[in-house]
C-alpha positions as CSV (number, residue, x, y, z in Angstrom):
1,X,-8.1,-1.2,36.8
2,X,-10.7,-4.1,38.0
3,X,-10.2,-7.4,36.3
4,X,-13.1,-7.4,34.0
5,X,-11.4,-4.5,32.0
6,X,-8.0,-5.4,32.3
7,X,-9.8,-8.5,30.2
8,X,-11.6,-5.8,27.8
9,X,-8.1,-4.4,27.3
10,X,-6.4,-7.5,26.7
11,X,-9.4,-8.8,24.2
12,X,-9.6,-5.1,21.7
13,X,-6.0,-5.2,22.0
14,X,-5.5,-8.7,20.4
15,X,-8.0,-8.0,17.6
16,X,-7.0,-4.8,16.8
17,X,-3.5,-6.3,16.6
18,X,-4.9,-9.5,14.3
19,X,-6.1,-6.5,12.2
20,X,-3.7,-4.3,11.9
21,X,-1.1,-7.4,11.1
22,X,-3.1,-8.1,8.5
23,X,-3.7,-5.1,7.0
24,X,-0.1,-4.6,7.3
25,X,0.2,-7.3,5.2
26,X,-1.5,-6.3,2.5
27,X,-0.5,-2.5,2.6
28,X,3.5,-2.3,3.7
29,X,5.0,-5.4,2.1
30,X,8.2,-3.7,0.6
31,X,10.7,-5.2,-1.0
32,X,14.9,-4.9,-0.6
33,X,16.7,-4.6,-3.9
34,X,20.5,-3.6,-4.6
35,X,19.4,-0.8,-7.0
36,X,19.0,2.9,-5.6
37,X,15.2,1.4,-5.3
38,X,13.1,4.8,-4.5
39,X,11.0,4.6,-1.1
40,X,7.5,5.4,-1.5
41,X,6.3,5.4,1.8
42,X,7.4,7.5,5.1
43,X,6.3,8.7,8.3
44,X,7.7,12.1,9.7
45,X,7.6,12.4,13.3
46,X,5.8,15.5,14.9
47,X,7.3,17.9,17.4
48,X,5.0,16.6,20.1
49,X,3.7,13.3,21.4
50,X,1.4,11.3,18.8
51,X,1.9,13.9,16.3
52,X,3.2,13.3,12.8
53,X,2.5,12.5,9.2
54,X,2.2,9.6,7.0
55,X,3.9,10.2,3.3
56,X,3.3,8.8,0.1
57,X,5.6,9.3,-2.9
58,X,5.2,10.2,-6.9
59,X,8.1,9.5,-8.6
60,X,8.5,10.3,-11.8
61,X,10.5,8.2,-15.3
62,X,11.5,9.4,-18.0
63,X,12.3,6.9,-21.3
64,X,14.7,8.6,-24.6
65,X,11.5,8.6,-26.3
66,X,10.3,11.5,-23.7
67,X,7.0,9.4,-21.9
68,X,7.2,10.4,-18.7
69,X,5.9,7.6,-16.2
70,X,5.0,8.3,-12.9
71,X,4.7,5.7,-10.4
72,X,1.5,6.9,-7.6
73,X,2.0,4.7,-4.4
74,X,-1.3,4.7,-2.6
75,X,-2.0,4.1,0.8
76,X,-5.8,2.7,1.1
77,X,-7.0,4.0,3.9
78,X,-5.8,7.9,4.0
79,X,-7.4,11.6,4.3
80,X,-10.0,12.7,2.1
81,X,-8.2,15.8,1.0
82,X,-5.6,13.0,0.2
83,X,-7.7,11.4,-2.0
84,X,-9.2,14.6,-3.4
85,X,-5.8,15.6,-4.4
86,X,-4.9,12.3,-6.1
87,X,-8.6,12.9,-7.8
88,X,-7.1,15.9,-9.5
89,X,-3.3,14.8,-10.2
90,X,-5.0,11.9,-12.4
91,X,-7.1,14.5,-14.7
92,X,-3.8,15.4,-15.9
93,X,-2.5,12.3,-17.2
94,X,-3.2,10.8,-20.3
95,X,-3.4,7.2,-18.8
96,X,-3.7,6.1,-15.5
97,X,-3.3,2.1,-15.2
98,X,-4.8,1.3,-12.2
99,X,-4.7,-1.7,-9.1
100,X,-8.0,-3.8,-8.1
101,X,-9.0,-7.3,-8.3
102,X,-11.8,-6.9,-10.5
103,X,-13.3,-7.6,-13.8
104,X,-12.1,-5.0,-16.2
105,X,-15.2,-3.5,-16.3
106,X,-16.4,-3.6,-12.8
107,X,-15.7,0.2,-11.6
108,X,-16.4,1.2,-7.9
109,X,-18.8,3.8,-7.4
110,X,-17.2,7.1,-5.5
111,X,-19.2,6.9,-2.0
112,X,-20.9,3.5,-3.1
113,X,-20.3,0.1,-1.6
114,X,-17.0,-1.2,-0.4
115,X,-14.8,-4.0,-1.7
116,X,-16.5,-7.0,0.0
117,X,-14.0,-9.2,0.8
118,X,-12.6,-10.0,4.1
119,X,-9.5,-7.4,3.3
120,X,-12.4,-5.0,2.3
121,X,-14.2,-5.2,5.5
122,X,-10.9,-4.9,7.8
123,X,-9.9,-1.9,5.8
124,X,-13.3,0.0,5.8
125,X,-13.8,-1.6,9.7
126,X,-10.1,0.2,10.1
127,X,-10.9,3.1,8.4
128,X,-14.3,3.8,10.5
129,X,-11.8,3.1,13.5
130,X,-9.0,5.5,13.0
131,X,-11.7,8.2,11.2
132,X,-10.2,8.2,8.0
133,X,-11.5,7.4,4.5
134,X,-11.2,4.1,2.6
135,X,-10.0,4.5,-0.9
136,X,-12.4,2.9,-2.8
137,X,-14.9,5.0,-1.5
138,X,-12.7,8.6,-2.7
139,X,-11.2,7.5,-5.7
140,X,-13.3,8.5,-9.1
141,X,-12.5,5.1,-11.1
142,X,-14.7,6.5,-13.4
143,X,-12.5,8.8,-15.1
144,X,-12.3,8.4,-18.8
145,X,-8.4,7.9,-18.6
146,X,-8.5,5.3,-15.8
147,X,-7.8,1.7,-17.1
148,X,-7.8,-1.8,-15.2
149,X,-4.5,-3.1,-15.0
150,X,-4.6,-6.2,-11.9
151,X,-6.2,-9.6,-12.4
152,X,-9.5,-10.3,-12.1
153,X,-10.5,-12.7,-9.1
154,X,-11.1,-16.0,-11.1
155,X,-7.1,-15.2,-12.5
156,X,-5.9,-14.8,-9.1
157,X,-7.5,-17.8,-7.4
158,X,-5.9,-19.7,-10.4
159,X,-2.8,-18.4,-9.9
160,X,-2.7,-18.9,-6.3
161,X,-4.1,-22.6,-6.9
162,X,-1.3,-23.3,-9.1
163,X,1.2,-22.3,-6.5
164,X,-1.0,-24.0,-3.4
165,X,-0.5,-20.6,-2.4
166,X,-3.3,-19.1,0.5
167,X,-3.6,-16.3,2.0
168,X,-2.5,-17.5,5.2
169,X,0.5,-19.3,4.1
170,X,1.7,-15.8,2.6
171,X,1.0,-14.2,6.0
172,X,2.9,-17.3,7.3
173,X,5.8,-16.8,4.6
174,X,6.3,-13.2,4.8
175,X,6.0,-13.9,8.3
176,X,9.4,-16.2,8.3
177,X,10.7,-13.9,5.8
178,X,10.9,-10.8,8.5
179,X,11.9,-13.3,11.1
180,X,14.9,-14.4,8.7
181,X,15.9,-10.5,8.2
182,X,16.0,-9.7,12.3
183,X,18.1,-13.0,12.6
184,X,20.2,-11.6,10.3
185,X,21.0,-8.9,12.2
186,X,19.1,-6.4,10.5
187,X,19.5,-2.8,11.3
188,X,15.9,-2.3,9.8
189,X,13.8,-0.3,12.8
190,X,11.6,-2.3,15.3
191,X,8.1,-2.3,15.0
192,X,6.3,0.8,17.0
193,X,3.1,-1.2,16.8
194,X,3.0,-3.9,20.2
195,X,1.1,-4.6,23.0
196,X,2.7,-1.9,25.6
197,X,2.2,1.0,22.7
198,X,-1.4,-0.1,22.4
199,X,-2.2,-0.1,25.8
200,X,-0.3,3.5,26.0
201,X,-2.7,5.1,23.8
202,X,-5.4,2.9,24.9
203,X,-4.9,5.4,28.4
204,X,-4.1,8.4,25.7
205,X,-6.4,11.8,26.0
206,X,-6.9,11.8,22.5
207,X,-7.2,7.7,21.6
208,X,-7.8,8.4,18.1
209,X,-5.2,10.5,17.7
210,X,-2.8,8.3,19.7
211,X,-3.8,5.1,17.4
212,X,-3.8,6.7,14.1
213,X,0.0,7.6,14.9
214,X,1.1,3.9,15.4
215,X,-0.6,3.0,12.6
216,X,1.0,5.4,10.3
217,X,4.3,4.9,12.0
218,X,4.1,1.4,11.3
219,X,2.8,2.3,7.6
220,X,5.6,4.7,7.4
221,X,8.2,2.2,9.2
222,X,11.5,1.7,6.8
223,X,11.6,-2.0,5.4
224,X,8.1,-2.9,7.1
225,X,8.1,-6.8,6.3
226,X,11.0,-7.2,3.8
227,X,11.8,-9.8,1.4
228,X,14.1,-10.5,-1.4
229,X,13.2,-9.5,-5.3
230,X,13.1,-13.6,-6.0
231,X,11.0,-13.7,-3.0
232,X,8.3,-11.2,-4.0
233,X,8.4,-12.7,-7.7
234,X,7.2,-15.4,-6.7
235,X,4.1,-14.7,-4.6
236,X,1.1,-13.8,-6.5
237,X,-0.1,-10.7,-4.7
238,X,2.6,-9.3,-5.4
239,X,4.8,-10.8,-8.4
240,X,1.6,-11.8,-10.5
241,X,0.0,-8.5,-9.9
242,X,3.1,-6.7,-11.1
243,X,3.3,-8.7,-14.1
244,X,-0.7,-7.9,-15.5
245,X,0.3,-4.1,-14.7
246,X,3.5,-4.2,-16.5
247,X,2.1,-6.1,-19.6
248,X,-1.0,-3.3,-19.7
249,X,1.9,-0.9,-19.7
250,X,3.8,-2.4,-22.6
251,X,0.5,-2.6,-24.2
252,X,-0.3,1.4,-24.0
253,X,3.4,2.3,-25.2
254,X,2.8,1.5,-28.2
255,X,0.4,4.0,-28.6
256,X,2.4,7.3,-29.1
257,X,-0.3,9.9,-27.9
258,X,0.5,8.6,-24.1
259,X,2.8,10.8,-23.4
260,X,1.9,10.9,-19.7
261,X,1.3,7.9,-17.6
262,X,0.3,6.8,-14.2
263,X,0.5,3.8,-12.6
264,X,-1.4,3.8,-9.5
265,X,-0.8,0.7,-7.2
266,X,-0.1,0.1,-3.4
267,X,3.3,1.5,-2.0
268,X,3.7,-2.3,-1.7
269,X,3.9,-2.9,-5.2
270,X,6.7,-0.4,-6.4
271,X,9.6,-1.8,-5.4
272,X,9.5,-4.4,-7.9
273,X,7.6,-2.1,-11.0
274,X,10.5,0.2,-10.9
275,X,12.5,-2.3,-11.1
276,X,11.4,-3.9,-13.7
277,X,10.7,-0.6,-15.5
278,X,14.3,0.5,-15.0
279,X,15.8,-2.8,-15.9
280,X,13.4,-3.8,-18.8
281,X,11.6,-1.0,-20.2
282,X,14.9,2.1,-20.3
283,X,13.0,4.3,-18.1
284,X,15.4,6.4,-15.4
285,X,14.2,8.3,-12.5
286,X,13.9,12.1,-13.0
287,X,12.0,13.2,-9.8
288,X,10.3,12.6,-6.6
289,X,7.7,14.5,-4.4
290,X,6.0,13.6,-1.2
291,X,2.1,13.7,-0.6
292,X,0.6,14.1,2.7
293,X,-1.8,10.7,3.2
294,X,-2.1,11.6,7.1
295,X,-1.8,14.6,9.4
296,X,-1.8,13.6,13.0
297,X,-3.7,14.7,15.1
């Protein structure tokens, strides 16, 4: 290889790498808690090289008043039949609360425009990369059982601003945070996602089969970047955003025709809504099933 490509190499590796930490980030945060915590994200290795498949879960609660509430972990960049499938699970539900940073009434458009932000942009830029679909472009939002249950932007940047909290400085704190667990002589799984890996299915005969495995294994990867419950309280992309879902929830138990309820928020987020729906609300886990996200190749 002549120098000018190894330099190529060296330059798509390094911001592929910036975007998949970040996008990492924002999709895999999971959080390590002493109660039989459910996992709602796996990858299950393939028989063959760069095969396997990416996993999201549905579990499903139960309270003595017979709701059942089932928590949806999304991944947001996944297969369309994924997305198609989670289209018509949610017809079946009564209520499905639902995660965005938007203004309550500010529905994306199936097939329309992308989120818009920077996170938006890596995610669709990701998703055109690894050929799969973005989530706000497959999700119908629409639905007439669908209701907002996140902050709205101007409530997040004042919640961040209260905390002098930035995006970077949680990268940089959940950052230290993983650092802190490996000291500690974690037996959590090293990442699969590094420079030699890259450059391995850089050299692969089927690249985009090759990189959409290490991003799902890295999706998939047990404990991902893991932090404490008082830890994840505290940040607001995670704690805050918890919080507005769980107080829309309160709000639509009162109501005794919901019988059947979704919440439908990033694996990221679960963690820490079942606990609080365990601990808080007297719900108890009654069952768990898997959903294909990704199927590699």
């Amino acid at each position: 290889m002549n120098v000018t490509k190894k330099i190529a190499y060296v330059n798509l590796t390094w911001r592929f790498s910036l975007s998949v930490a970040l996008l990492l980030v924002c999709a895999t945060v999971s959080s390590a808690w002493a109660q039989e915590a459910s996992e709602y994200v796996r990858f299950i290795e393939g028989e063959s090289q760069w095969q396997g498949e990416l996993q999201t879960a549905i579990v499903t609660f139960a309270n003595e008043e017979g709701v059942e509430l089932n928590l949806v972990a999304a991944v947001h960049l996944g297969e369309r039949d994924y997305y198609a499938g989670l289209n018509d699970y949610f017809i079946s539900q009564d209520l499905v609360l639902y995660e965005l940073v938007a203004e309550a009434d500010q529905i994306p458009v199936a097939d329309g425009a992308a989120d818009s932000s920077l996170l938006g942009y890596i995610q669709q830029a990701m998703a055109n990369f690894l050929q799969v679909a973005f989530q706000l472009n497959e999700i119908d939002y629409a639905q007439p059982n669908f209701l907002h249950a996140d902050l709205t932007p101007s409530q997040l940047e004042a919640l961040m601003a209260s905390k002098n909290e930035s995006f970077l400085s949680m990268f940089l704190n959940l950052a230290m945070a993983q650092m802190a667990q490996q000291s500690a002589g974690s037996d959590e799984p090293l990442s699969t996602f590094n420079m030699l890996s890259v450059l391995r299915a850089m050299n692969a005969e089927d690249q985009n089969a090759a990189f959409k495995y290490l991003f799902a294994a890295e999706l998939g990867r047990s404990g991902g970047v893991i932090v404490d419950a008082e830890f994840e309280d505290q940040l607001t992309i995670l704690g805050d955003r918890n919080r507005a879902a769980l107080r829309v929830l309160a709000e639509v138990l009162q109501d005794p025709n919901n019988r059947s309820i979704s919440i439908f928020y990033g694996a990221a987020h679960m963690p820490g809504i079942e606990r609080a729906i365990r601990a808080d609300m007297g719900f108890s886990r009654r069952e768990l099933r898997w959903v294909p996200a990704w199927t590699i190749p």
